[in-house]
N, CA, C, O and CB atoms as a CASP TS submission, in Angstrom:
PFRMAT TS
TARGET T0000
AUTHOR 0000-0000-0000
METHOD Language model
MODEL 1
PARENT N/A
ATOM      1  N   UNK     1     191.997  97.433 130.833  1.00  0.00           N
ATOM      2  CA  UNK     1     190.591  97.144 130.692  1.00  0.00           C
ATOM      3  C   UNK     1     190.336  95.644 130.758  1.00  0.00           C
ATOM      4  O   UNK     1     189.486  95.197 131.529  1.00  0.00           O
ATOM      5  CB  UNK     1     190.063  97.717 129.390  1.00  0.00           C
ATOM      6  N   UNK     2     190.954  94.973 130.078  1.00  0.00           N
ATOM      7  CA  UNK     2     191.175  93.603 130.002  1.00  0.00           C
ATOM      8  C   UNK     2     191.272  92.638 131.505  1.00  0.00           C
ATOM      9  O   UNK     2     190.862  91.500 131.733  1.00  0.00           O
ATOM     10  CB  UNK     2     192.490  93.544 129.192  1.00  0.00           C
ATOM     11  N   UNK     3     191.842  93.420 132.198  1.00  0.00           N
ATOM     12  CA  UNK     3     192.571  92.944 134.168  1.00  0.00           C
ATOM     13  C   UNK     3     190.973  93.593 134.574  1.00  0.00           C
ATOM     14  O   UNK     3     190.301  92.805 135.239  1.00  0.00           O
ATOM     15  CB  UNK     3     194.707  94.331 135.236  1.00  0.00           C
ATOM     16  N   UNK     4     190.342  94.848 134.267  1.00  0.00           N
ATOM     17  CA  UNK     4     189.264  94.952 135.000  1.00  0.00           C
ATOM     18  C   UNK     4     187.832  94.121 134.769  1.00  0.00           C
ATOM     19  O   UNK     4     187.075  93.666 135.626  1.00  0.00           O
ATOM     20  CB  UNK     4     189.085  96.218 134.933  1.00  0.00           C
ATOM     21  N   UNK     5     187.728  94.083 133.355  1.00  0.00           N
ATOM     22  CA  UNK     5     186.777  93.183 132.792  1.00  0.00           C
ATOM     23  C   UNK     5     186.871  91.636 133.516  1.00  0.00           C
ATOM     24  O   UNK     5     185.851  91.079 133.922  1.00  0.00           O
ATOM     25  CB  UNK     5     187.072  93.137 131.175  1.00  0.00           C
ATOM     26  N   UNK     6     188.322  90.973 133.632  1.00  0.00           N
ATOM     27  CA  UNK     6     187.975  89.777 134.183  1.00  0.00           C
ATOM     28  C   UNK     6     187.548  90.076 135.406  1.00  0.00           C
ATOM     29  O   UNK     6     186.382  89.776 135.661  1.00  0.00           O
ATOM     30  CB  UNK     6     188.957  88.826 134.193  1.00  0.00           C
ATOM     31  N   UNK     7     188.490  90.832 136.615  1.00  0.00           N
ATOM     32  CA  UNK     7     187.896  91.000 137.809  1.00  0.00           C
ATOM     33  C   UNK     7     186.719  91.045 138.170  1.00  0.00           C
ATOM     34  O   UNK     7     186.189  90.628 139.201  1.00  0.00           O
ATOM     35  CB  UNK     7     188.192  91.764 138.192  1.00  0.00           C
ATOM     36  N   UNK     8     186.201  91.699 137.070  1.00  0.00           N
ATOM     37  CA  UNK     8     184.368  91.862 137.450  1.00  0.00           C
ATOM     38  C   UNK     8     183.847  90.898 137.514  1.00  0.00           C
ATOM     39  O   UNK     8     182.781  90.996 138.121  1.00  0.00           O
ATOM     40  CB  UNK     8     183.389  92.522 136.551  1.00  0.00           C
ATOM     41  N   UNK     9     184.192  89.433 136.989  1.00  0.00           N
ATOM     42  CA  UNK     9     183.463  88.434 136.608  1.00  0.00           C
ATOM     43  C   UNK     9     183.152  87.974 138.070  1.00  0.00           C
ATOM     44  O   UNK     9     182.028  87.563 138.356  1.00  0.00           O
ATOM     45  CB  UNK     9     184.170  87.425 135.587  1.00  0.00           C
ATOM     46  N   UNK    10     184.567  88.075 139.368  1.00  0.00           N
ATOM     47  CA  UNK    10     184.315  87.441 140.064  1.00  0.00           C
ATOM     48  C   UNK    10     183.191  88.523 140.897  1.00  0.00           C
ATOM     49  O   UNK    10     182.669  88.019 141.892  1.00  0.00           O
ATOM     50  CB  UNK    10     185.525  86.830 140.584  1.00  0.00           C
ATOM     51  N   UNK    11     182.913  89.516 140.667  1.00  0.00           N
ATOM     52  CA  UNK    11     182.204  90.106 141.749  1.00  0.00           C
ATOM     53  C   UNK    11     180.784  89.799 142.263  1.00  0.00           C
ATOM     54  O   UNK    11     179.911  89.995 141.418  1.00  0.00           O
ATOM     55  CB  UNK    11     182.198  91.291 141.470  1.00  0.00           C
ATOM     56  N   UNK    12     180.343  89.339 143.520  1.00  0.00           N
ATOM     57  CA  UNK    12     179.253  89.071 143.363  1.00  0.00           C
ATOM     58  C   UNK    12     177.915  89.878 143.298  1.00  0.00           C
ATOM     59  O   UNK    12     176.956  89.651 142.560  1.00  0.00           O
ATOM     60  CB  UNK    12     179.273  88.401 144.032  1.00  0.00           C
ATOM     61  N   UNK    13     178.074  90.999 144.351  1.00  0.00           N
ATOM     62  CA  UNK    13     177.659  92.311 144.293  1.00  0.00           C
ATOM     63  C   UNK    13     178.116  93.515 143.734  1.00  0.00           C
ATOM     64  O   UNK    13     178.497  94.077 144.761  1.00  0.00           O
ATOM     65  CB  UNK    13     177.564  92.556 145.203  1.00  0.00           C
ATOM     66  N   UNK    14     178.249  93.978 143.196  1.00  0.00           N
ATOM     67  CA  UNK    14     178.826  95.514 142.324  1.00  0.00           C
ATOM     68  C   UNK    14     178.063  96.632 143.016  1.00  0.00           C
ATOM     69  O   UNK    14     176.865  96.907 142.950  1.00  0.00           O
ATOM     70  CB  UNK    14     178.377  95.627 140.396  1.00  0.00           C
ATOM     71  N   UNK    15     179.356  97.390 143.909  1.00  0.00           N
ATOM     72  CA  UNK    15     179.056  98.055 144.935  1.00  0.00           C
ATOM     73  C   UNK    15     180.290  99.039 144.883  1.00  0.00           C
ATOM     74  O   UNK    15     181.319  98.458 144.537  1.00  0.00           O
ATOM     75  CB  UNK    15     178.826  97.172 146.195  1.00  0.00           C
ATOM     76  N   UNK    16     180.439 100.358 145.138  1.00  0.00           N
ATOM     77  CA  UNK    16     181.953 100.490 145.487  1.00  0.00           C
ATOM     78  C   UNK    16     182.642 100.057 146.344  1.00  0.00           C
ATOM     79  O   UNK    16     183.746 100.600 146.381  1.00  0.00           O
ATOM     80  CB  UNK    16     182.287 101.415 145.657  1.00  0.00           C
ATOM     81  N   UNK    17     182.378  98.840 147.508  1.00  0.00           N
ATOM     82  CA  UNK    17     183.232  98.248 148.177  1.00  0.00           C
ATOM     83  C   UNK    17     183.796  97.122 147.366  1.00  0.00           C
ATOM     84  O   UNK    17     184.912  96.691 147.657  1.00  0.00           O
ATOM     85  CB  UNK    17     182.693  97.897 149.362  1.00  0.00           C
ATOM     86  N   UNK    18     183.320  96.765 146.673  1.00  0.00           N
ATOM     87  CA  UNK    18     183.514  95.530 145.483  1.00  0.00           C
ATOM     88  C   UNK    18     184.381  96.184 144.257  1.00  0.00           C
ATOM     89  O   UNK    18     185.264  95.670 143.570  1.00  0.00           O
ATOM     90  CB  UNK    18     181.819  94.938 144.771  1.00  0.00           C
ATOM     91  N   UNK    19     183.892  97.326 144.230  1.00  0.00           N
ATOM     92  CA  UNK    19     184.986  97.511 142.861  1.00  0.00           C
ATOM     93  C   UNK    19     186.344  98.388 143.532  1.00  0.00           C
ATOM     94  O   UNK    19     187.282  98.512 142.745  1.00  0.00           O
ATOM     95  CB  UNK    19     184.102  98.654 141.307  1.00  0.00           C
ATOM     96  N   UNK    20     186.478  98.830 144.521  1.00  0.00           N
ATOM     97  CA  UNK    20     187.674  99.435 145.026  1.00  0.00           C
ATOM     98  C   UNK    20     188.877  98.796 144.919  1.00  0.00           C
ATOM     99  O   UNK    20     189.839  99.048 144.193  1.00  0.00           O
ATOM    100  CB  UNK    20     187.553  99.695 146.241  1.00  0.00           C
ATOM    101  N   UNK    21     188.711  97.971 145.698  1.00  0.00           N
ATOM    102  CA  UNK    21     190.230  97.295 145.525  1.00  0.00           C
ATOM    103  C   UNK    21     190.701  96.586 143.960  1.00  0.00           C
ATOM    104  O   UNK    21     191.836  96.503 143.491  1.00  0.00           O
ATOM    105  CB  UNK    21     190.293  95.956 146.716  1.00  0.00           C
ATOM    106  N   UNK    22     189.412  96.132 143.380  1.00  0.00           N
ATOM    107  CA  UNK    22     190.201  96.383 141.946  1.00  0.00           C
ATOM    108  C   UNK    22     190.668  96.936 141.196  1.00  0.00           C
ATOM    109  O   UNK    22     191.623  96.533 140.532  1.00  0.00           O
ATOM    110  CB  UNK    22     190.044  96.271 141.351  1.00  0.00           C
ATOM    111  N   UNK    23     190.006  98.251 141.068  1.00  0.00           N
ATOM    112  CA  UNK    23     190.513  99.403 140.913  1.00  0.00           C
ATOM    113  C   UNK    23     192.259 100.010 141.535  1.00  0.00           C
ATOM    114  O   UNK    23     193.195 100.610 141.006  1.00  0.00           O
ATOM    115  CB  UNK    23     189.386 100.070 141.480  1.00  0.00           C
ATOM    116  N   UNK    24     191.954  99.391 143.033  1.00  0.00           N
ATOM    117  CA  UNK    24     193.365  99.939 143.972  1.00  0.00           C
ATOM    118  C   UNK    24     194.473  99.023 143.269  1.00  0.00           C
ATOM    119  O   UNK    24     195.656  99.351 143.178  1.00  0.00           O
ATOM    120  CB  UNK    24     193.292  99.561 145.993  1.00  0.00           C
ATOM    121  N   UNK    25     193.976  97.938 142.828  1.00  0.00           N
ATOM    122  CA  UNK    25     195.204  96.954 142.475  1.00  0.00           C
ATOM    123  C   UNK    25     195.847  97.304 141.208  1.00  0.00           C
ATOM    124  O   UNK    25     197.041  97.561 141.052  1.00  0.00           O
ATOM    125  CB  UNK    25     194.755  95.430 142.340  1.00  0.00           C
ATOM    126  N   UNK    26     195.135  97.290 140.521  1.00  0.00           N
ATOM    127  CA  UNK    26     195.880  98.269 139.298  1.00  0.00           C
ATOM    128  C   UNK    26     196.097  99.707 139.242  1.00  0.00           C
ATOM    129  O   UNK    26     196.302 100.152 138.113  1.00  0.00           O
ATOM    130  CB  UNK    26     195.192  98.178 138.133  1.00  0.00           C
ATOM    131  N   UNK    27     196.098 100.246 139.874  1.00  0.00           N
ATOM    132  CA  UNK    27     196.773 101.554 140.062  1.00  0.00           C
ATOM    133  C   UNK    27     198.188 100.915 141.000  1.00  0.00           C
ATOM    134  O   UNK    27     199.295 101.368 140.711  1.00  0.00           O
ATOM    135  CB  UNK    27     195.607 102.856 140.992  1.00  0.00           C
ATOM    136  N   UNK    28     198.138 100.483 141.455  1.00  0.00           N
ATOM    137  CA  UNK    28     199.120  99.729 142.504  1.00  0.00           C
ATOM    138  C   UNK    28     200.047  99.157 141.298  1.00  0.00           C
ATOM    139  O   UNK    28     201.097  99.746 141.042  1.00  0.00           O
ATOM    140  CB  UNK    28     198.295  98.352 143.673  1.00  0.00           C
ATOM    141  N   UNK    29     199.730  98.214 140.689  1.00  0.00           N
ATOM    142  CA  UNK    29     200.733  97.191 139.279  1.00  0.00           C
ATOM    143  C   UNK    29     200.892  97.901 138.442  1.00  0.00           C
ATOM    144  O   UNK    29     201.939  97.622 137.857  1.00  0.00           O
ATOM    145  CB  UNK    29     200.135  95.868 138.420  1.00  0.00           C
ATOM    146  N   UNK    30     200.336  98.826 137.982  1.00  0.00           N
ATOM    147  CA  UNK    30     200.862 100.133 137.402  1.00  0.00           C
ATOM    148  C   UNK    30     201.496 101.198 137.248  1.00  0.00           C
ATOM    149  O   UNK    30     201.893 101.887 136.309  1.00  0.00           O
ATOM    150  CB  UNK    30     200.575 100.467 137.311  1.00  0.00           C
ATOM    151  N   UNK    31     201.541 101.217 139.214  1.00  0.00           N
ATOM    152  CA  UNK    31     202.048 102.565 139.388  1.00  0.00           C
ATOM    153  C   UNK    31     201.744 103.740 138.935  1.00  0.00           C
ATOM    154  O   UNK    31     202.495 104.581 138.440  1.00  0.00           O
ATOM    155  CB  UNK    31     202.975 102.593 139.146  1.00  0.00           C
ATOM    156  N   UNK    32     200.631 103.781 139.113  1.00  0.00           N
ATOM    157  CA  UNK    32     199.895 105.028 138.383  1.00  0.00           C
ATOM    158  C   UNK    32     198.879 105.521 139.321  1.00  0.00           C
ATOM    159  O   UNK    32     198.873 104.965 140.420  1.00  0.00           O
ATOM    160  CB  UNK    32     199.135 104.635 136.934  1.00  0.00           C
ATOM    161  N   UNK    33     198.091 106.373 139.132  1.00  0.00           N
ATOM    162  CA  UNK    33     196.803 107.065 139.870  1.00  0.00           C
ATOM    163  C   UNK    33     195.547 106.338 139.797  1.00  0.00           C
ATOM    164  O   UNK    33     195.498 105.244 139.233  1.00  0.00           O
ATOM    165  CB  UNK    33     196.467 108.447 139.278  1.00  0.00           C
ATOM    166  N   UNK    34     194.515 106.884 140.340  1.00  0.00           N
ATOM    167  CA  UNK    34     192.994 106.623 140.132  1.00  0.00           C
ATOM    168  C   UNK    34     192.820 107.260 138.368  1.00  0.00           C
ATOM    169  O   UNK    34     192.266 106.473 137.600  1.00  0.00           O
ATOM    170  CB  UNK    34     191.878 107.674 141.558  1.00  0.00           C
ATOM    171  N   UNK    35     193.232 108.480 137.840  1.00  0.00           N
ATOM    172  CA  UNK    35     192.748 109.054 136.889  1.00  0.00           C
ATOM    173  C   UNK    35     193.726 108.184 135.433  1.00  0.00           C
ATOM    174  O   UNK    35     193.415 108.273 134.245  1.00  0.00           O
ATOM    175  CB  UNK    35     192.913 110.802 137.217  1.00  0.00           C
ATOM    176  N   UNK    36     194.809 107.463 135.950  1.00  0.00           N
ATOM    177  CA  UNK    36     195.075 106.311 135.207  1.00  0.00           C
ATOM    178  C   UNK    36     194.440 105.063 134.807  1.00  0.00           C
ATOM    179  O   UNK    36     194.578 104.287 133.861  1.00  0.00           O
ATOM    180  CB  UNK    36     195.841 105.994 135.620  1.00  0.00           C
ATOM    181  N   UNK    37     193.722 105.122 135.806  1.00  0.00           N
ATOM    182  CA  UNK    37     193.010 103.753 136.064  1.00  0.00           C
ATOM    183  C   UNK    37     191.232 104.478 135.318  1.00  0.00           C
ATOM    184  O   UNK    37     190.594 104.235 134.293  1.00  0.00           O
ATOM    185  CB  UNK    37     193.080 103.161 138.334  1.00  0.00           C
ATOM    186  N   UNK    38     191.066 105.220 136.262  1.00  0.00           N
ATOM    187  CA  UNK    38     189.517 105.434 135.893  1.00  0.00           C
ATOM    188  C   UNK    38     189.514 106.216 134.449  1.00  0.00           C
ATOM    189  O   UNK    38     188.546 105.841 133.789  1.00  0.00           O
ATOM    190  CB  UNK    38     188.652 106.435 137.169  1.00  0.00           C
ATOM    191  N   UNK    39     190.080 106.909 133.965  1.00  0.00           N
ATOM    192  CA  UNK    39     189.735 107.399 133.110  1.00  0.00           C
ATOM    193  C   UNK    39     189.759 106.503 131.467  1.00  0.00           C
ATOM    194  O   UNK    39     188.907 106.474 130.578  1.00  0.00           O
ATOM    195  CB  UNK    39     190.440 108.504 133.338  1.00  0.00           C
ATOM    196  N   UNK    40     190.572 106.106 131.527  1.00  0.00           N
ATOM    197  CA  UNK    40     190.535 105.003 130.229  1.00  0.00           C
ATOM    198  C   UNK    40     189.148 103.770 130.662  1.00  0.00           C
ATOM    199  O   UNK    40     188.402 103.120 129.930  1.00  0.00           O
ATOM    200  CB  UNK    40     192.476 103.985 130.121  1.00  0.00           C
ATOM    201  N   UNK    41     189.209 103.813 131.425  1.00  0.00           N
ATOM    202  CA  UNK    41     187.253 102.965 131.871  1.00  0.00           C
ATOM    203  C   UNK    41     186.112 104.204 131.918  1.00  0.00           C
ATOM    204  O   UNK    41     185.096 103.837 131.328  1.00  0.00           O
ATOM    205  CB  UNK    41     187.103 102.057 134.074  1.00  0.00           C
ATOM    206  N   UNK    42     186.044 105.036 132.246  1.00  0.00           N
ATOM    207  CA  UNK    42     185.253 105.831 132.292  1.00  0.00           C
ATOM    208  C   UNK    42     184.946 106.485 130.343  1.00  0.00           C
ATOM    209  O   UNK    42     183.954 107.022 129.849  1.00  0.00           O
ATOM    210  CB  UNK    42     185.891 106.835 133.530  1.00  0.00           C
ATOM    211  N   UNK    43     186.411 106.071 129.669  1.00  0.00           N
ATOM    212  CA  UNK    43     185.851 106.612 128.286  1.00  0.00           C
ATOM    213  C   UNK    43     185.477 104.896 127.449  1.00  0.00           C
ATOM    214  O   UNK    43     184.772 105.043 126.450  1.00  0.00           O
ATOM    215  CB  UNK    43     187.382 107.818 127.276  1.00  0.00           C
ATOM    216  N   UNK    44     185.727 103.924 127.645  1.00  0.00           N
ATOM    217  CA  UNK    44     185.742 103.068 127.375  1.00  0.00           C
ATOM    218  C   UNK    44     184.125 102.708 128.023  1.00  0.00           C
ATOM    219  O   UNK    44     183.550 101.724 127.559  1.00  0.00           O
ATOM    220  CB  UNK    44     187.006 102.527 127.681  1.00  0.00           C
ATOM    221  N   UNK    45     183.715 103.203 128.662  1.00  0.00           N
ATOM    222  CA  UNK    45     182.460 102.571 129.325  1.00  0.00           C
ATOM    223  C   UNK    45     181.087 104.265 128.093  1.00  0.00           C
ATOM    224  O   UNK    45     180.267 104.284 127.175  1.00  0.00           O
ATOM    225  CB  UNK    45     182.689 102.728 132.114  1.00  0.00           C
ATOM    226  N   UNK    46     181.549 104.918 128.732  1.00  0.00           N
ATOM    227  CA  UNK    46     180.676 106.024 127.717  1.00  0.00           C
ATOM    228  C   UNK    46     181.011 107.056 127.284  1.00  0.00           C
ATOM    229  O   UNK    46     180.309 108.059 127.412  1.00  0.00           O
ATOM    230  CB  UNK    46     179.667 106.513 128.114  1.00  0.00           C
ATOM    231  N   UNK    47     182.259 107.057 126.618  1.00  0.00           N
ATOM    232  CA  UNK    47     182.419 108.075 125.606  1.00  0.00           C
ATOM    233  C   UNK    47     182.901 108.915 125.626  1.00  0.00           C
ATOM    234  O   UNK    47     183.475 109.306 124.609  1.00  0.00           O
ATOM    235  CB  UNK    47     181.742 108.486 125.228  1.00  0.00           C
ATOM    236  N   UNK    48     182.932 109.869 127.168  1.00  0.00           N
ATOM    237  CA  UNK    48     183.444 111.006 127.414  1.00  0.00           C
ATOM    238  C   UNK    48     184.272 110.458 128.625  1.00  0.00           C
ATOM    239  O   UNK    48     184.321 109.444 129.322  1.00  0.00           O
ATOM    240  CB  UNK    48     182.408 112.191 127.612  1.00  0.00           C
ATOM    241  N   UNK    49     184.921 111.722 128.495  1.00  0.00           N
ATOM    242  CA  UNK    49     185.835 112.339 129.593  1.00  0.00           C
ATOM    243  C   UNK    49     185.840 112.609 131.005  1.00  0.00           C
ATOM    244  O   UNK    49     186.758 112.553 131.823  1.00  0.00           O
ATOM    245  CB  UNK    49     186.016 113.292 129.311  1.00  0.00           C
ATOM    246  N   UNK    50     184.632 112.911 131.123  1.00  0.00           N
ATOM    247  CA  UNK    50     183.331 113.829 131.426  1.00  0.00           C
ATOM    248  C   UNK    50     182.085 112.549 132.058  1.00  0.00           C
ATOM    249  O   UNK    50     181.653 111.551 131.481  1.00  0.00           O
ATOM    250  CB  UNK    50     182.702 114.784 129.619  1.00  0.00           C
ATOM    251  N   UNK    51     181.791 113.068 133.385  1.00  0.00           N
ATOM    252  CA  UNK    51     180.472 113.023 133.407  1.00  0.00           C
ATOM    253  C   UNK    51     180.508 112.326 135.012  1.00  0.00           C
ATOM    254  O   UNK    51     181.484 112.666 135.681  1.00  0.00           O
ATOM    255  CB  UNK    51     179.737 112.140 132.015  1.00  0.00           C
ATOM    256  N   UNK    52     179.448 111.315 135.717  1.00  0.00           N
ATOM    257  CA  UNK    52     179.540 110.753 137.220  1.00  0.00           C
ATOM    258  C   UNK    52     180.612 110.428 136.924  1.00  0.00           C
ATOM    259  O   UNK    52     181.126 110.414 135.805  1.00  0.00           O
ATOM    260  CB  UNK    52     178.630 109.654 137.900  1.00  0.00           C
ATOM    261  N   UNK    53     181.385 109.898 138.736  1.00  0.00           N
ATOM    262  CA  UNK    53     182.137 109.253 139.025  1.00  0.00           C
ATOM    263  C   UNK    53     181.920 107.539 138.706  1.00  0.00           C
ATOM    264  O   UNK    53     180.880 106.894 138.844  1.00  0.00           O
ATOM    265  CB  UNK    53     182.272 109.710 140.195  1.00  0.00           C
ATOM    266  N   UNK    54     183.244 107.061 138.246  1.00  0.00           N
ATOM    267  CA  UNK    54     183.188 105.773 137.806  1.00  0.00           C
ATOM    268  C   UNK    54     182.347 104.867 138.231  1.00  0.00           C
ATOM    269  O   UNK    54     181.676 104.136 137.502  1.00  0.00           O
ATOM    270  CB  UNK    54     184.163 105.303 137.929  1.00  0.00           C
ATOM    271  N   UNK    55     182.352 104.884 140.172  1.00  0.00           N
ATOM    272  CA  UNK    55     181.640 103.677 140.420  1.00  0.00           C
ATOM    273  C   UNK    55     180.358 103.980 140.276  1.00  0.00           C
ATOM    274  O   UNK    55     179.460 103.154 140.433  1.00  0.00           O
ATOM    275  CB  UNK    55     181.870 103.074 141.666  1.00  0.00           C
ATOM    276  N   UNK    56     180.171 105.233 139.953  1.00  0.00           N
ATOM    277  CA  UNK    56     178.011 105.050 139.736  1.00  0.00           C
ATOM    278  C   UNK    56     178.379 104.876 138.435  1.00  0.00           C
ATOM    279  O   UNK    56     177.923 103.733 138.420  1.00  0.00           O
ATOM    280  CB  UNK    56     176.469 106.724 140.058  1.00  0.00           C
ATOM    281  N   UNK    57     178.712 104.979 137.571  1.00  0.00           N
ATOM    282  CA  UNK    57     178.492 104.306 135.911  1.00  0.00           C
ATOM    283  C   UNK    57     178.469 103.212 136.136  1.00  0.00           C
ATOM    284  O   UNK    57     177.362 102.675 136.088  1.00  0.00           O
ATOM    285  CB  UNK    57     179.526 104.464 134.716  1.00  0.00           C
ATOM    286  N   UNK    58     179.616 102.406 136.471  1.00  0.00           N
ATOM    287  CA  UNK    58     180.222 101.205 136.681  1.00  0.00           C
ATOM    288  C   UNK    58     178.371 100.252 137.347  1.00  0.00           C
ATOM    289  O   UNK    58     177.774  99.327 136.796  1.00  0.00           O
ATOM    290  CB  UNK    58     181.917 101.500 138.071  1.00  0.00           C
ATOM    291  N   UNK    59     178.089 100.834 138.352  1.00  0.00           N
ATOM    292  CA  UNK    59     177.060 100.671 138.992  1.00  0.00           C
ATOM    293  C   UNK    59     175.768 100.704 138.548  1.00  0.00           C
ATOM    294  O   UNK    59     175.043  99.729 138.745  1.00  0.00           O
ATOM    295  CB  UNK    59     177.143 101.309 139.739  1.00  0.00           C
ATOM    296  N   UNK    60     175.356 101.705 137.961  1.00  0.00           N
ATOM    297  CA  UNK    60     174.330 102.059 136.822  1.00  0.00           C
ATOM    298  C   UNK    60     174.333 101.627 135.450  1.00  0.00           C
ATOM    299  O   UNK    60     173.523 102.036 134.618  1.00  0.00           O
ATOM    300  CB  UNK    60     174.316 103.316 136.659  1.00  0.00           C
ATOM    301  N   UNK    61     175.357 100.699 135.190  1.00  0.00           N
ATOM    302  CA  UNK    61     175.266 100.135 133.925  1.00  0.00           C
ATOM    303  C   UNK    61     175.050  98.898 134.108  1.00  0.00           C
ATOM    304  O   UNK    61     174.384  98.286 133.272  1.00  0.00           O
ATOM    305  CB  UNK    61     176.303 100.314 133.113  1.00  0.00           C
ATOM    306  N   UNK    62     175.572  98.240 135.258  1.00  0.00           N
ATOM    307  CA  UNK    62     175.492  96.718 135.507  1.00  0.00           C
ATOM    308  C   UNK    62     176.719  95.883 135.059  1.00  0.00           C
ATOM    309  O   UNK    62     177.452  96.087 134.091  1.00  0.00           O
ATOM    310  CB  UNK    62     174.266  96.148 134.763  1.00  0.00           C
ATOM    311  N   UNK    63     176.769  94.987 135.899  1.00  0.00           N
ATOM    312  CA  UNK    63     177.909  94.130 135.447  1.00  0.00           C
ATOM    313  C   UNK    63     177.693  93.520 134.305  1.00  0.00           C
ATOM    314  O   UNK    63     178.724  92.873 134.121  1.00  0.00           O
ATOM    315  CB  UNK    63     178.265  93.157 136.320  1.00  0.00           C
ATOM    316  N   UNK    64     176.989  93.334 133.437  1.00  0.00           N
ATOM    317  CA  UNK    64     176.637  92.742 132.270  1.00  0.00           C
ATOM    318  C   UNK    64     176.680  93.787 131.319  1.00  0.00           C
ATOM    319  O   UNK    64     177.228  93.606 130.232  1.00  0.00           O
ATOM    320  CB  UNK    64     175.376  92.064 132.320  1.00  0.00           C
ATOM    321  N   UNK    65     176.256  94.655 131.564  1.00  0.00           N
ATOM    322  CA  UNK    65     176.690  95.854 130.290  1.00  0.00           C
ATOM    323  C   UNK    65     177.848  96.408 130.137  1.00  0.00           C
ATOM    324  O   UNK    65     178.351  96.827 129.094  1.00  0.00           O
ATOM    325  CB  UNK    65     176.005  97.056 130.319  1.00  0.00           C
ATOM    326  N   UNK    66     178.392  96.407 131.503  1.00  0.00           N
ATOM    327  CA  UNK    66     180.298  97.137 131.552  1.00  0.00           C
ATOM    328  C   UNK    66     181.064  96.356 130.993  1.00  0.00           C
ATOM    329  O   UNK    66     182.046  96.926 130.517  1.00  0.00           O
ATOM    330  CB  UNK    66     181.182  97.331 133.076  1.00  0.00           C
ATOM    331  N   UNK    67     181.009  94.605 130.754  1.00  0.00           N
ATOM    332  CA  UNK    67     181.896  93.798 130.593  1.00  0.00           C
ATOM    333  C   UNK    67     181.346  93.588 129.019  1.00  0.00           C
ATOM    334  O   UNK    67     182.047  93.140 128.112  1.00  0.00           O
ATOM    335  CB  UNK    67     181.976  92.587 131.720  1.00  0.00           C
ATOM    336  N   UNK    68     180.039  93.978 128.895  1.00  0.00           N
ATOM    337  CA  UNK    68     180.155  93.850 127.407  1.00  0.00           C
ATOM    338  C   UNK    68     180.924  95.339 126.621  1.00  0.00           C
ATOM    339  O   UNK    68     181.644  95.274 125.625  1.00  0.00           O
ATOM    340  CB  UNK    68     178.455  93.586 126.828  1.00  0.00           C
ATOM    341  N   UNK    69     180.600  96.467 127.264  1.00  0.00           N
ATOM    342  CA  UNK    69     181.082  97.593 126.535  1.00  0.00           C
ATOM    343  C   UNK    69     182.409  97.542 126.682  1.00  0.00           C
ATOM    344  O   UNK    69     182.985  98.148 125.778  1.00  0.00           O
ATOM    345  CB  UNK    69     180.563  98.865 126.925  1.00  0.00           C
ATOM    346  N   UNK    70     183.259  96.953 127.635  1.00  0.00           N
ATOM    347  CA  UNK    70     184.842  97.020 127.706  1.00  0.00           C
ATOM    348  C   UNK    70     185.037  95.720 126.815  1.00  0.00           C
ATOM    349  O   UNK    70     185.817  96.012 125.908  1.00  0.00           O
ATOM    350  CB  UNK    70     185.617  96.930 129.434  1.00  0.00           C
ATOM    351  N   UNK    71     184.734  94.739 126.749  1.00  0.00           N
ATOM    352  CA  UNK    71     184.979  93.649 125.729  1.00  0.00           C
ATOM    353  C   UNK    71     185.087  93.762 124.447  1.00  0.00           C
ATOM    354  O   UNK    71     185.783  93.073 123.700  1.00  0.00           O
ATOM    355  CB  UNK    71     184.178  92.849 125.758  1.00  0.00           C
ATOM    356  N   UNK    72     184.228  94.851 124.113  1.00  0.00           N
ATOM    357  CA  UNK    72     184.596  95.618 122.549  1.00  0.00           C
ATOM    358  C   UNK    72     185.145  96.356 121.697  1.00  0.00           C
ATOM    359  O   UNK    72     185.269  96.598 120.496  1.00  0.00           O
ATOM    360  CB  UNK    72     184.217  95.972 122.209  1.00  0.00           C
ATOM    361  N   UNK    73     185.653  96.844 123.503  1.00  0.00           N
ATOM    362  CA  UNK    73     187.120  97.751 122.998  1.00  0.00           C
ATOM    363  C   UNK    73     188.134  96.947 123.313  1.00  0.00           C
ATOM    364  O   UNK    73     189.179  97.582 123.167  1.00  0.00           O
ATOM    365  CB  UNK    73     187.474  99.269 123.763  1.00  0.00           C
ATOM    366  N   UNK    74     188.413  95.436 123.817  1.00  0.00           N
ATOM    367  CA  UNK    74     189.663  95.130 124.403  1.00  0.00           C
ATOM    368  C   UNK    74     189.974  94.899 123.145  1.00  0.00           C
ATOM    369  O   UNK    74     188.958  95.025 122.463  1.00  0.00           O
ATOM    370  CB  UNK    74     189.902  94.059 125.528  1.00  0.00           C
ATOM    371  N   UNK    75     191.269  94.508 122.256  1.00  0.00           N
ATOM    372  CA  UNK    75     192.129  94.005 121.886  1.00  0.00           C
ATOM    373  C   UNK    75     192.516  92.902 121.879  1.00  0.00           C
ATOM    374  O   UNK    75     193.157  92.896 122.930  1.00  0.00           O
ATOM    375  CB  UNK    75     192.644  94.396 122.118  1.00  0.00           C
ATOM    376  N   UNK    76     192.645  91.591 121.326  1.00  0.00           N
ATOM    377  CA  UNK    76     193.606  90.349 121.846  1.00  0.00           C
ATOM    378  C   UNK    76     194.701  90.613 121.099  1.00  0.00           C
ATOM    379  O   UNK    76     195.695  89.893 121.187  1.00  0.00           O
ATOM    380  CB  UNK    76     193.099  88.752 121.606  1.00  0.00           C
TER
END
């Protein structure tokens, strides 16, 4: 959450062409899936399990609300 939260900072538009490859990159450094990647953001962003696909939340919340709702769950 922490690797996606900064990434966002640089985005200028928040689009799914903009959030893909961040997304792709950590599934990639992870070695893991999309449902590795999206799902701990998808509950970290609202709660459930459940519900749209990431990039319309991601999208429909705004870059200013995603980086505040993942900022409150990160950890230092």
């Amino acid at each position: 959450m922490k690797e996606f939260n900064n990434d966002l900072t640089d985005i200028k538009y928040l689009n799914k062409e903009s959030l893909e490859p961040i997304v792709n990159e950590l599934i990639k450094k992870y070695e893991t899936n999309f449902k590795g990647v999206g799902q701990p953001l998808r509950v970290a962003l609202t709660g459930s399990k459940f519900g749209p696909g990431l990039y319309d939340i991601i999208i429909s919340l705004g870059k200013e609300e995603v980086k505040k709702r993942l900022g409150s769950k990160i950890l230092v």
